[in-house]
C-alpha positions in Angstrom: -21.5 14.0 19.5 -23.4 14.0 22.9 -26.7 14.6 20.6 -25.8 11.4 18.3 -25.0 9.4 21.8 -28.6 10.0 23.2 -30.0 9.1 20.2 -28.0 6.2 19.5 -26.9 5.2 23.2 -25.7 1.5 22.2 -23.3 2.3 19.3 -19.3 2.5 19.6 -17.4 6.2 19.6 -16.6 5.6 16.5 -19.8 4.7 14.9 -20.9 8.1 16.4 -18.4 10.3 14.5 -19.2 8.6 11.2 -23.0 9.5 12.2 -22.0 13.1 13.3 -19.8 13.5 9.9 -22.5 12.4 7.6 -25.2 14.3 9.1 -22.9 17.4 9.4 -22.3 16.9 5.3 -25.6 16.5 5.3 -26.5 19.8 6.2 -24.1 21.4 4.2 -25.2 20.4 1.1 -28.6 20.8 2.0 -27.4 25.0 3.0 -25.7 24.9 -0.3 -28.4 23.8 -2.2 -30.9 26.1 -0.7 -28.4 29.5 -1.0 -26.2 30.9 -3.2 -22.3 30.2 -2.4 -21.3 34.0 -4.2 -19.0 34.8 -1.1 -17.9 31.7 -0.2 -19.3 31.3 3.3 -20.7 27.8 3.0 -17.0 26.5 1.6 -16.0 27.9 5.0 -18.3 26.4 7.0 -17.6 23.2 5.0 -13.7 23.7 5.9 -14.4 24.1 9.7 -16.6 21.2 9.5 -14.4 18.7 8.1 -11.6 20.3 11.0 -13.9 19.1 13.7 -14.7 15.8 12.1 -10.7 15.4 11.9 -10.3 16.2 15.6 -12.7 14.0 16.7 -11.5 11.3 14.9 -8.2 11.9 16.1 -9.2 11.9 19.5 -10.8 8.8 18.9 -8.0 7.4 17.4 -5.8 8.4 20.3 -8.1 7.2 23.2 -7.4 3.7 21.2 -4.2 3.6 21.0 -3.6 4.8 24.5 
């Protein structure tokens, strides 16, 4: 998120996370496409992704409603 703020310094916090989810998906299925899945690694990686997209959406979603 800090990395997508100094790139982007005038867009909203929310604006940010979409840009910090897409590019994190981004790189997943750029990983995937480049190695094999056979152990499942990249579907975990995937998983842990999408939890830290959900947090910090939730976080964003609680700092504007408090």
């Amino acid at each position: 998120m800090r990395a997508a703020s100094d790139a982007a310094p005038a867009s909203d916090i929310l604006g940010l996370a979409v840009l910090v989810a897409l590019n994190l998906a981004d790189e997943c299925f750029r990983a995937r496409a480049d190695r094999s899945d056979a152990n499942g690694e990249m579907q975990q990686r995937a998983i842990q992704l999408e939890r830290i997209v959900d947090q910090v959406l939730a976080q964003i979603a609680e700092t504007k409603a408090g």
